[in-house]
C-alpha positions as CSV (number, residue, x, y, z in Angstrom):
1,X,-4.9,-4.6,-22.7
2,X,-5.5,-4.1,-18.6
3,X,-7.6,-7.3,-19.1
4,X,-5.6,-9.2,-21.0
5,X,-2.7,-8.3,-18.4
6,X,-5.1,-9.6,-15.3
7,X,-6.2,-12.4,-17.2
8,X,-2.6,-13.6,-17.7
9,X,-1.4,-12.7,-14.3
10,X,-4.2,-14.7,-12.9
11,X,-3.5,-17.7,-14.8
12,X,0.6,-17.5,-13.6
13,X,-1.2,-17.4,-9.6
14,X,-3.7,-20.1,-10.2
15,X,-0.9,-21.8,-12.5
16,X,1.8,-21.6,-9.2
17,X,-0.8,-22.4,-6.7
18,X,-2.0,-26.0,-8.6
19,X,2.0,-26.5,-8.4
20,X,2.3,-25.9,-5.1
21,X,-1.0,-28.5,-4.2
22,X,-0.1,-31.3,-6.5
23,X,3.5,-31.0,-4.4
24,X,2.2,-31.7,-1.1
25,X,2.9,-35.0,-0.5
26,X,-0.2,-36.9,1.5
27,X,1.0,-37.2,4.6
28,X,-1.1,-39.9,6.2
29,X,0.2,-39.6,9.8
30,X,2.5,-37.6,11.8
31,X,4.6,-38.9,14.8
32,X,5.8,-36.4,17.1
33,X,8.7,-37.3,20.2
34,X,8.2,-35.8,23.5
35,X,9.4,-36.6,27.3
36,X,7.3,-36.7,30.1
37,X,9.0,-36.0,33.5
38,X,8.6,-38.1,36.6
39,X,7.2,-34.8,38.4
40,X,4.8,-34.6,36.2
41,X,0.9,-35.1,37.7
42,X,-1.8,-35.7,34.6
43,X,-3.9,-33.0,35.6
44,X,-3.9,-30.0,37.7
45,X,-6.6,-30.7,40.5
46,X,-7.2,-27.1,41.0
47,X,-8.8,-26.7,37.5
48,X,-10.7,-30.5,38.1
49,X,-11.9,-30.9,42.1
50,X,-13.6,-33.7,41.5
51,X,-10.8,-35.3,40.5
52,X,-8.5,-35.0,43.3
53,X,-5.1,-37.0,43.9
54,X,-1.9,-36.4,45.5
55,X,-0.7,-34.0,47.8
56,X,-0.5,-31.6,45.4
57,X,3.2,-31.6,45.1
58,X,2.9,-32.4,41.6
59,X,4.0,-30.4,38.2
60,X,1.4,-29.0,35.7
61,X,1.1,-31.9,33.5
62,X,2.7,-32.6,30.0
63,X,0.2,-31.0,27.3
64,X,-0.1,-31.8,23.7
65,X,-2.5,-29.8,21.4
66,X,-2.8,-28.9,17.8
67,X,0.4,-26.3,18.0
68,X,2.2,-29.8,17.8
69,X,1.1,-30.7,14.1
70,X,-1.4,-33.3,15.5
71,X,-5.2,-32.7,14.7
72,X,-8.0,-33.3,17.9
73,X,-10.7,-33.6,15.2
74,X,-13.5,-35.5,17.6
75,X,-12.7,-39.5,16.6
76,X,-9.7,-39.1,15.1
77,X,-7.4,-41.4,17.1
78,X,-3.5,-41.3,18.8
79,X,-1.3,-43.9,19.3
80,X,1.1,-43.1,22.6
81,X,4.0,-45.5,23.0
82,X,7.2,-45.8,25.2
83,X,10.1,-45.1,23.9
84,X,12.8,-45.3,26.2
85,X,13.5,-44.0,30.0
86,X,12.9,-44.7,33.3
87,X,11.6,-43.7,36.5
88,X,12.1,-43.8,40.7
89,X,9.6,-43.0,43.3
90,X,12.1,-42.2,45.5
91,X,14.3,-43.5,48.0
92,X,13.9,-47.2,48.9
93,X,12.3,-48.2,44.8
94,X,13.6,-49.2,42.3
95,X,13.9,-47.7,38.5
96,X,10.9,-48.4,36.2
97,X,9.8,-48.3,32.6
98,X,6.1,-47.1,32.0
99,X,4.6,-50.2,33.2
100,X,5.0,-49.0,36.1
101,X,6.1,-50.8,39.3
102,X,4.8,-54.1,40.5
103,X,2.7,-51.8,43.3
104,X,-0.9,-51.7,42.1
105,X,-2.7,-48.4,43.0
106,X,-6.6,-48.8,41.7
107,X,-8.7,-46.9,44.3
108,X,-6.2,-47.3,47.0
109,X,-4.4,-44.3,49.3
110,X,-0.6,-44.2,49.6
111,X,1.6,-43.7,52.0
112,X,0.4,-39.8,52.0
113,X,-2.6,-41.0,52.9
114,X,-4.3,-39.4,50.0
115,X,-5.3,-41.5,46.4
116,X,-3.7,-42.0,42.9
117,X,-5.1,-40.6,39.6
118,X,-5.5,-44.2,38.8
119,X,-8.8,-43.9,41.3
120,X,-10.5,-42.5,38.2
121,X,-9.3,-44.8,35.9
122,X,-11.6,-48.1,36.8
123,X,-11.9,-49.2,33.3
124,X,-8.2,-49.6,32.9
125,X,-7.8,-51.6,36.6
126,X,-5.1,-52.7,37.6
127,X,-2.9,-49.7,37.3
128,X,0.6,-49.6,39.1
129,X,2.6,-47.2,40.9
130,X,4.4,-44.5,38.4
131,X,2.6,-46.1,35.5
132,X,2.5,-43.8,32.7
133,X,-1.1,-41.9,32.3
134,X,-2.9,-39.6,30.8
135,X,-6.4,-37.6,30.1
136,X,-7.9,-35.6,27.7
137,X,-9.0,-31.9,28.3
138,X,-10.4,-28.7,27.1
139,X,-8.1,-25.6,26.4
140,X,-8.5,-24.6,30.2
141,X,-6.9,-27.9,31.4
142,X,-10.8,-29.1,32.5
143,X,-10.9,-32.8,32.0
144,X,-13.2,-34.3,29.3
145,X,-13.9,-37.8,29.6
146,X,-12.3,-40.5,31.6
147,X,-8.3,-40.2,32.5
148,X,-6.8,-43.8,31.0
149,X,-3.5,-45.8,31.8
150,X,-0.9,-45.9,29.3
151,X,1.4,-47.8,30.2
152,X,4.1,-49.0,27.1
153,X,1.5,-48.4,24.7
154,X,-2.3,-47.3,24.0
155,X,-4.3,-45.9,21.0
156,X,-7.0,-43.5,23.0
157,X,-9.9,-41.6,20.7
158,X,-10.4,-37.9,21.0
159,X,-13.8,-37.2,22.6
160,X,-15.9,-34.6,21.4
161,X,-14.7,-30.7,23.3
162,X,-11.2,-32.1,23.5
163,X,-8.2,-29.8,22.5
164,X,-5.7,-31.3,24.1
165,X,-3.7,-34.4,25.9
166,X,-2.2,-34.1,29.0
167,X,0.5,-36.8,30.3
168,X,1.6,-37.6,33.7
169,X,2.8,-40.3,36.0
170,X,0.7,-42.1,38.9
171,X,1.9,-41.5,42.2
172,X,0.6,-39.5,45.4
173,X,4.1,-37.9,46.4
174,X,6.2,-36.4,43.1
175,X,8.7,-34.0,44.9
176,X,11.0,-36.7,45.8
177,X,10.4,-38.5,41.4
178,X,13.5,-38.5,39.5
179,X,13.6,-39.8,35.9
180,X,11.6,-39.2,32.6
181,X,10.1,-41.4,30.2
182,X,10.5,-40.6,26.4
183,X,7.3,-41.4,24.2
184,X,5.9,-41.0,20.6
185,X,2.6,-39.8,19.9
186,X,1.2,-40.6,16.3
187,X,-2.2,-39.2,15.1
188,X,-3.4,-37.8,11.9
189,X,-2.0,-34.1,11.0
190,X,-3.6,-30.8,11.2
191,X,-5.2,-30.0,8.0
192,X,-3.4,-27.9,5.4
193,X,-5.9,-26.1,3.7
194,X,-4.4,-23.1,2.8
195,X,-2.7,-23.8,-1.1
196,X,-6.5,-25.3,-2.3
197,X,-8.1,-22.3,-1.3
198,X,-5.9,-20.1,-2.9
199,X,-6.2,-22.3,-5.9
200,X,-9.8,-22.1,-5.4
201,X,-9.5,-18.4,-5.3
202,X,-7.3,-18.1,-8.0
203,X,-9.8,-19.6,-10.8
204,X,-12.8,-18.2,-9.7
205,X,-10.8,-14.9,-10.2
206,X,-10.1,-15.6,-13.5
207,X,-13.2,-16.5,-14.3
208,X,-14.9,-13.3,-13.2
209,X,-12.7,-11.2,-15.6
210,X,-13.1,-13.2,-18.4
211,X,-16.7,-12.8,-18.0
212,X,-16.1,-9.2,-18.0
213,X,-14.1,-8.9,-21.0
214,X,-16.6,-11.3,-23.2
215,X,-19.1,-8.8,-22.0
């Protein structure tokens, strides 16, 4: 009777658990909104001295990682575009978008004397002034890869030992920024593996007492 009672109880968790999978619709992408503030530096040049910018008057950078629903499987790719927003450097320029102003930056210095983040970007020459940009790190905030220009738009590929994309703005001087851009970020989702395995689970259960009552 005890095994009958498993057996059927088994079959009502493996039953509820094949419902559960066959209702999860397949979600082939996931978009995710977030704003990224005129203050904000792409990486923090303590953590990455060979990557040095600024006057170090910068904010921590904008991260995104797999808390936000997006997966940094190695190859998987994300699409960042502008949205809507704009930015100043200051007193004396105008508002921009995240093209950035008509000032090209490459390898140059500023006005602080000191050089852009766009220095390390030579694949993506010419970058302008408070162009929108970004890099890809590890869970410390250490760089992996090359930092890239964003601009309006830019589908980037996660590089192996990636967890995570930080976004910033190119400039040398930030404390005197206003503005904020709002962008999209659209990649595949994180896995959800959890109802199959219980499924899994379930019917190998089953399976185990009813080869114990036919023996």
């Amino acid at each position: 009777m005890n095994n009958k009672k498993n057996v059927q109880l088994l079959f009502f968790i493996s039953l509820t658990c094949l419902i559960i999978c066959v209702g999860i619709p397949t979600v082939r992408a996931l978009t995710i909104s977030i704003q990224v503030g005129s203050q904000a530096g792409p990486w923090d040049t303590w953590l990455n001295p060979s990557f040095d910018y600024g006057i170090h008057d910068n904010i921590s950078p904008v991260v995104i990682d797999e808390t936000s629903g997006l997966s940094f499987a190695p190859g998987n790719s994300l699409t960042i575009t502008y949205i809507s927003g704009t930015v100043n450097a200051g007193s004396g320029w105008g508002w921009v978008d995240a093209a950035g102003d008509n000032l090209v930056t490459n390898g140059n210095t500023g006005s602080s004397g000191t050089v852009f983040p766009s220095k390390y970007m030579q694949d993506d020459w010419d970058t302008h002034l408070m162009e929108l940009v970004g890099a890809f790190a590890d869970s410390s905030g250490t760089i992996i890869g090359n930092p890239f220009e964003i601009g309006l738009g830019r589908t980037v590929i996660i590089p192996s030992g990636a967890t995570r994309l930080q976004l910033g703005i190119n400039d040398d001087i930030f404390r005197d920024n206003k503005g904020a851009f709002e962008i999209k970020i659209e990649g595949s989702p994180v896995p959800i593996s959890g109802p199959i395995w219980l499924l899994g689970a379930g019917f190998i259960s089953l399976f185990k007492v009813k080869r114990r009552k036919e023996k």
